[in-house]
N, C-alpha and C positions, 0 to 999 in steps of 0.2 A: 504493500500500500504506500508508503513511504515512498520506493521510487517511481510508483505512478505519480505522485503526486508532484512529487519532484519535475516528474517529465513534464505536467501540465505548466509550472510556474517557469520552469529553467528560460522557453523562449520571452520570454516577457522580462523576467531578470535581464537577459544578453543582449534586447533590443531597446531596451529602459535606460539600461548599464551603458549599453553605447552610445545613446544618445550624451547623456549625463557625463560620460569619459571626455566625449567630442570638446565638450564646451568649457569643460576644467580644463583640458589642453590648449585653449585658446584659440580653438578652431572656430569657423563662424559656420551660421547654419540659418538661411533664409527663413526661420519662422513663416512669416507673414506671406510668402509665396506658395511653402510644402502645404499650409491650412490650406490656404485656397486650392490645393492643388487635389487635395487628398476628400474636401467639402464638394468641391464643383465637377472634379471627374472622378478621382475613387471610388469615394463611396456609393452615386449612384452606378458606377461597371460593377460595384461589389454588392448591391442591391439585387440588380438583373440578375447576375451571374449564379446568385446562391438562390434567390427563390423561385426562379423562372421555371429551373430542372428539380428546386425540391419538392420530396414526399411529403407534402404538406396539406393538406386539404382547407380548403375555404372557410370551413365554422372552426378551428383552430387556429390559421391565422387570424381569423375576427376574433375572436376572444382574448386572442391572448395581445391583440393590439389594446383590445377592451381591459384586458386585465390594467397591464401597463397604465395606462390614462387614469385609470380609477388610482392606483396605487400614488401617481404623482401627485393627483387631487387630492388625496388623503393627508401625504409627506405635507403639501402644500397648509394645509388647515393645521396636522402637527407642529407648524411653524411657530403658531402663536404660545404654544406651550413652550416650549425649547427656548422662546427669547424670553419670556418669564424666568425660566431656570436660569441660562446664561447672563439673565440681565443684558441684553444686545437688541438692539431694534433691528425687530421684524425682517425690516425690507432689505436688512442684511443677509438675513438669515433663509429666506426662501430660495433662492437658488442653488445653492448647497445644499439645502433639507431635499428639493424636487430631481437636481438634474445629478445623478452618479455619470462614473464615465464607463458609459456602456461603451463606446467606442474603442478609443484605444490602448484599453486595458479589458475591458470586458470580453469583448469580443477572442483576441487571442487567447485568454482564459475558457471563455466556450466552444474554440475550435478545437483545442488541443485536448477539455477535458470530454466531451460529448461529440465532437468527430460531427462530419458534414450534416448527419440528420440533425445534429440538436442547432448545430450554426445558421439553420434557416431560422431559428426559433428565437436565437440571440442575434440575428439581425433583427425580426422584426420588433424585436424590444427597443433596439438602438436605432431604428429610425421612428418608433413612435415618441421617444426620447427628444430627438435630435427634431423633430417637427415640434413639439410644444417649445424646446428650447429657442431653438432659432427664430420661431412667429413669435411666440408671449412671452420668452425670455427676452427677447433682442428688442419688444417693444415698452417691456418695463424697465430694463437698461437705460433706455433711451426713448425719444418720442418719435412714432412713425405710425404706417398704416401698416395692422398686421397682415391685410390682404395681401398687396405689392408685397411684401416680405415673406409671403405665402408664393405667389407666383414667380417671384426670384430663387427660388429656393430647387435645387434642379434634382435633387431625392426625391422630392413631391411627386417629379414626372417619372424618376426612375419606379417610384412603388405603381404608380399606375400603370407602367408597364409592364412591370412583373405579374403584378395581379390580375391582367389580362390576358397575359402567356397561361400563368396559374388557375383559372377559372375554366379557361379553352381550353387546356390541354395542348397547346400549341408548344413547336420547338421554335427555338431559333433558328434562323439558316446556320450551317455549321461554320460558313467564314465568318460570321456575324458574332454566333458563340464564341469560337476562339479568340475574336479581336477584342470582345468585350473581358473574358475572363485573363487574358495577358496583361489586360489594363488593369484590375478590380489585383493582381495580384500585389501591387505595390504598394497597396492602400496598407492594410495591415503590419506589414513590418516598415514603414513611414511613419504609422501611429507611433509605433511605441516609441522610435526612436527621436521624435516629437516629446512624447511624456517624458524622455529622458531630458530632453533639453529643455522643456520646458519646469521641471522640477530644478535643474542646475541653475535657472535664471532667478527664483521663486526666493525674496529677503523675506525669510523668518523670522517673527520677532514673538509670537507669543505660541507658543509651542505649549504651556499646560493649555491653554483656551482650548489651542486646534483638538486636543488630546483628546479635551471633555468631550467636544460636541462630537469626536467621532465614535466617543465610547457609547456616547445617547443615540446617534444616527443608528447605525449599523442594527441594532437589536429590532429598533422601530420599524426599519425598510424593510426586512426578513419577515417580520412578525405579518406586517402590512399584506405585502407580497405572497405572502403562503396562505393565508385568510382570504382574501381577495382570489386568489387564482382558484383556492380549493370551492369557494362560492359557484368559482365560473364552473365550474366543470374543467379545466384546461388537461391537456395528459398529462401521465405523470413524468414526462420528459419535457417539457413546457412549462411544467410546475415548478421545476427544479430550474431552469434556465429562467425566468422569471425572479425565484430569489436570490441566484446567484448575481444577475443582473444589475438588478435594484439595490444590493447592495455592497455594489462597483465603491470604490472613494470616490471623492466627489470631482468633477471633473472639473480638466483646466481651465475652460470655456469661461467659467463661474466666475474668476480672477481674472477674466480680459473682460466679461461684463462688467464686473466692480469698479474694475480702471475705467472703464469709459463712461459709467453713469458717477464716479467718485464717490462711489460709498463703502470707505474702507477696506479697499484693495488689501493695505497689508494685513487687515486680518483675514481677509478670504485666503488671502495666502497661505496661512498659520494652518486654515483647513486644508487646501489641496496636498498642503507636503504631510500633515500628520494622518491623514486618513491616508493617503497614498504608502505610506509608512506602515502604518497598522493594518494595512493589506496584507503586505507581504507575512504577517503573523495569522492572521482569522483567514483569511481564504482557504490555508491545507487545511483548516478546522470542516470549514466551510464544504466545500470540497470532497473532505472524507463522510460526509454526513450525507451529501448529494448524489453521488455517484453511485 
């Protein structure tokens, strides 16, 4: 069990490790172009690519997109408890409570532990994720229209694709498939290497805070998540990619919202490095409980 476990965590370690190595070396690493690179063409090639051909049927993806949404709705309302405890306002506290990083950390965590059938399952968590964060995150960040931010948004069009493919039973052309899964490959080992660099950039200054809220987070998300999915009906491999999911550390995104709307960056910060920390400890817990 042990080195299974090991094998699931190890790629995420060495593509974390290397990003974080890069940027202690003093090497530079275009943040700001890999995002967009990895938001605007990865992830929706890595959309298609994984739910177009999976074994997926239509009332489990809907449900367990249903599950997801309900569980951040939930996080979302737990917000107001948690900054009563931390003594922290709120509107600090909600994007971190709702949005884990299902992406590039989650994600390699659920391919390597649950293999291609459960990865269609931890995508569609991480893009029902990745759609409230980007509309309703990005419009409480900042002020805009969630719509426009809805129709810029180019995963939107990747799920509608797939779940087109998905519903019809339709293939891809196979030149079609091959170009898109060649592309959808670079997405995932870019994440982490991303998390890596982006954890090396991250000035910690309150490390007990980050500690508390992820000791309170984590039990919450779990709890939320397996209550909620066992509601739905979801399968029991859906159930489990569900809790694993939701409770991802909280993602980097949260700390480039905070920067831009300025509502205390550095302590979001304090969250993304201590939850990301404390992952690497509860996940083989996590993990050996799941699997």
């Amino acid at each position: 069990m042990v080195a299974d476990l090991f094998a699931v965590m190890a790629p995420v370690l060495a593509g974390a490790g290397l990003g974080f190595t890069w940027i202690r070396l003093g090497q530079p690493y275009p943040v700001d172009f890999v995002t967009r690179l990895v938001f605007n063409i990865g992830t929706p090639a890595l959309v298609i690519a994984s739910l177009s051909g999976a074994e997926i049927d239509a009332g489990s993806f809907g449900r367990t997109m249903l599950a997801t949404a309900l569980v951040m709705i939930s996080m979302g309302i737990a917000t107001f408890a948690m900054a009563r405890l931390l003594r922290r306002d709120w509107r600090v506290l909600l994007a971190p409570m709702m949005y884990p990083n299902t992406g590039n950390m989650g994600l390699p965590v659920v391919l390597y532990a649950f293999g291609s059938a459960g990865f269609a399952f931890g995508i569609t968590v991480m893009v029902t994720v990745s759609l409230f964060q980007f509309t309703i995150g990005a419009v409480i960040a900042s002020s805009g229209n969630p719509l426009r931010t809805l129709v810029r948004t180019p995963t939107v069009y990747a799920i509608l694709i797939a779940l087109a493919l998905l519903l019809s039973d339709t293939e891809l052309p196979r030149w079609l498939a091959n170009s898109v899964d060649l592309i959808s490959g670079f997405t995932v080992p870019l994440m982490l290497i991303t998390l890596g660099v982006s954890l090396a950039s991250i000035q910690v200054k309150n490390l007990r805070s980050g500690i508390s809220f992820s000791l309170l987070r984590i039990p919450v998300a779990a709890l939320l998540a397996w209550g909620i999915g066992t509601l739905l009906g979801l399968p029991p491999l859906a159930l489990s990619i569900l809790v694993m999911q939701m409770s991802m550390p909280v993602a980097v995104f949260n700390y480039l919202f905070a920067q831009r709307a300025k509502r205390e960056p550095e302590y979001v910060a304090s969250l993304v490095f201590c939850s990301t920390l404390l992952a690497l400890l509860y996940l083989p817990i996590l993990l050996a409980i799941l699997m």
